[in-house]
C-alpha positions as CSV (number, residue, x, y, z in Angstrom):
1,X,-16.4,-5.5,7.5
2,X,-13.3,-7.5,8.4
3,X,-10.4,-6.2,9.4
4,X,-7.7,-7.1,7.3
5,X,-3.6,-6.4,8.1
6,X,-3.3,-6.2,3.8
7,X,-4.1,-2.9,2.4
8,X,-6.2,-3.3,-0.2
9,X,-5.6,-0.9,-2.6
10,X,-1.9,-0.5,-1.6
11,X,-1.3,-3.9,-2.6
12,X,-3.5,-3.1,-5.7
13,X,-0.9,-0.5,-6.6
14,X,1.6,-2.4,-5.8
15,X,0.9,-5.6,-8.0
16,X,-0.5,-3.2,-10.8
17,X,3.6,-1.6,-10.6
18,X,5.4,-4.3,-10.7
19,X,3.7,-6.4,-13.4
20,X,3.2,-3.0,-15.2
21,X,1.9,-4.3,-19.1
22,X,1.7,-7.9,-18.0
23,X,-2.1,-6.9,-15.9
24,X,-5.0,-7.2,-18.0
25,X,-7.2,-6.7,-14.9
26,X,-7.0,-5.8,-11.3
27,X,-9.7,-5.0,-9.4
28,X,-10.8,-4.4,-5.3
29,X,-14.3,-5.8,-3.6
30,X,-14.9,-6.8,0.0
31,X,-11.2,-6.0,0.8
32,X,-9.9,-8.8,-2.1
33,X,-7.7,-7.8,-4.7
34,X,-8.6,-10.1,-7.9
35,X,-5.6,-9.6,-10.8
36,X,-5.9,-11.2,-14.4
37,X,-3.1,-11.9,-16.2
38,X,-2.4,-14.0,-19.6
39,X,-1.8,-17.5,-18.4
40,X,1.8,-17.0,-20.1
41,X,2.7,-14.8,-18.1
42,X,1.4,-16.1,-14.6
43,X,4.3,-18.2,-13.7
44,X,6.5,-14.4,-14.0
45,X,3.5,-12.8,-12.0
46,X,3.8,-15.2,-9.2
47,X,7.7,-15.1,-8.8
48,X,7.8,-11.6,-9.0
49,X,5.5,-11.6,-5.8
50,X,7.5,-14.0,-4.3
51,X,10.9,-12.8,-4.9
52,X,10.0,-9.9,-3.4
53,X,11.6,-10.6,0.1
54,X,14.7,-11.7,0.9
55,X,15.3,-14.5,3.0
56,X,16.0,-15.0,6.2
57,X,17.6,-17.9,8.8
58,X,15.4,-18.7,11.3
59,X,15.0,-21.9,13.6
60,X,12.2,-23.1,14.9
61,X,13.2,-24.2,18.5
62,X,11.7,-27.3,19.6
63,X,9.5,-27.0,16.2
64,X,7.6,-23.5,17.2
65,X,8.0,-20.0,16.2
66,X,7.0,-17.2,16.6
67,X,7.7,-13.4,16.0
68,X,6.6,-10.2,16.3
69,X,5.7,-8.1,13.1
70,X,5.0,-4.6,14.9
71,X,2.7,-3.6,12.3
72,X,4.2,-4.4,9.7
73,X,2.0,-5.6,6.8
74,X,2.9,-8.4,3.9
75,X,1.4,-9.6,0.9
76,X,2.6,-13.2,1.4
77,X,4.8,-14.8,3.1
78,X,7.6,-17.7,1.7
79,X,8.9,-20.8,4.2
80,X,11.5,-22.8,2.9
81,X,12.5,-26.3,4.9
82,X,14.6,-29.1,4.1
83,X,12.2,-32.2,2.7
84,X,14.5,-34.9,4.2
85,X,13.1,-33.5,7.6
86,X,9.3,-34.7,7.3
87,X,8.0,-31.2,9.1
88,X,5.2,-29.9,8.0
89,X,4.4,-25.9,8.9
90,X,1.3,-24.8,10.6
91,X,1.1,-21.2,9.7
92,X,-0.8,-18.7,12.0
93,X,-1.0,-14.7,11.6
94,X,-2.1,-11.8,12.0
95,X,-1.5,-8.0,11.8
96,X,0.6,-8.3,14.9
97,X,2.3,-11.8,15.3
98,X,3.3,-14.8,13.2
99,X,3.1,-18.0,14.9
100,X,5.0,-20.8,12.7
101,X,4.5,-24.5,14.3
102,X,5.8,-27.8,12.8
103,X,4.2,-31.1,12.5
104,X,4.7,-34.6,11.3
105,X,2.9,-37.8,10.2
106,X,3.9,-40.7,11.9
107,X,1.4,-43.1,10.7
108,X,-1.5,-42.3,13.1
109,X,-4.3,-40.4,11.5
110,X,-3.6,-37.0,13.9
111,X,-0.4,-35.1,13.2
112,X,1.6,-34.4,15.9
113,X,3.9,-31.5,17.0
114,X,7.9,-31.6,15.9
115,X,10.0,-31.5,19.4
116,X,13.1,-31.0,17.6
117,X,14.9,-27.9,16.1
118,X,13.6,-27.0,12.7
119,X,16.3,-24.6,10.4
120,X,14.5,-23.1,7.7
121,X,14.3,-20.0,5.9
122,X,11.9,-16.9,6.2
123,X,11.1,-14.4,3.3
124,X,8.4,-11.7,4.2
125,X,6.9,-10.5,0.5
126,X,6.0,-6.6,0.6
């Protein structure tokens, strides 16, 4: 079995709480929640996950990032960056550490790593 840094059946009890009558199904195999919901009401199910966290500044100093979660555990995780700026994230974790590294596309057919500062903002999703 893998280890996994998302509970399970915490986050099945979770998702089941805070959609409440909108779950038609929600189920747990091989450590994978699956959740059925009317495709009406879908949209609401996803922003309610992802409003979940507030968020928070961060800047990505010479494009990289990278932070600590002491154990913590998240459902999802939400990264907002201005367009205009042509970054695109890279987005590593695990149960211990999130690693955030931005690229761009300039032309050739490899991306390569952002060397400037990057502002953006950071919402962890319990």
């Amino acid at each position: 079995m893998t280890a996994v840094a998302i509970r399970p059946e915490k986050l099945k009890d979770n998702i089941a709480a805070a959609l409440g009558a909108k779950v038609r199904q929600i189920s747990v195999a091989l450590d994978e929640v699956t959740v059925v919901v009317a495709a009406a009401d879908y949209l609401d199910a996803m922003r309610l996950l992802r409003d979940s966290g507030g968020p928070v500044k961060m800047i990505a100093v010479a494009g990289s990032y990278q932070q600590m979660l002491q154990g913590k555990v998240y459902q999802m995780l939400r990264l907002t960056v201005d367009e205009s700026l042509g970054a695109i994230p890279e987005i590593s974790a695990n149960k211990y550490m999130l690693w955030i590294r931005f690229m761009t596309q300039g032309g050739e057919s490899k991306p390569k790593a952002f060397e400037v500062d990057i502002p953006s903002r950071l919402s962890y999703c319990e």
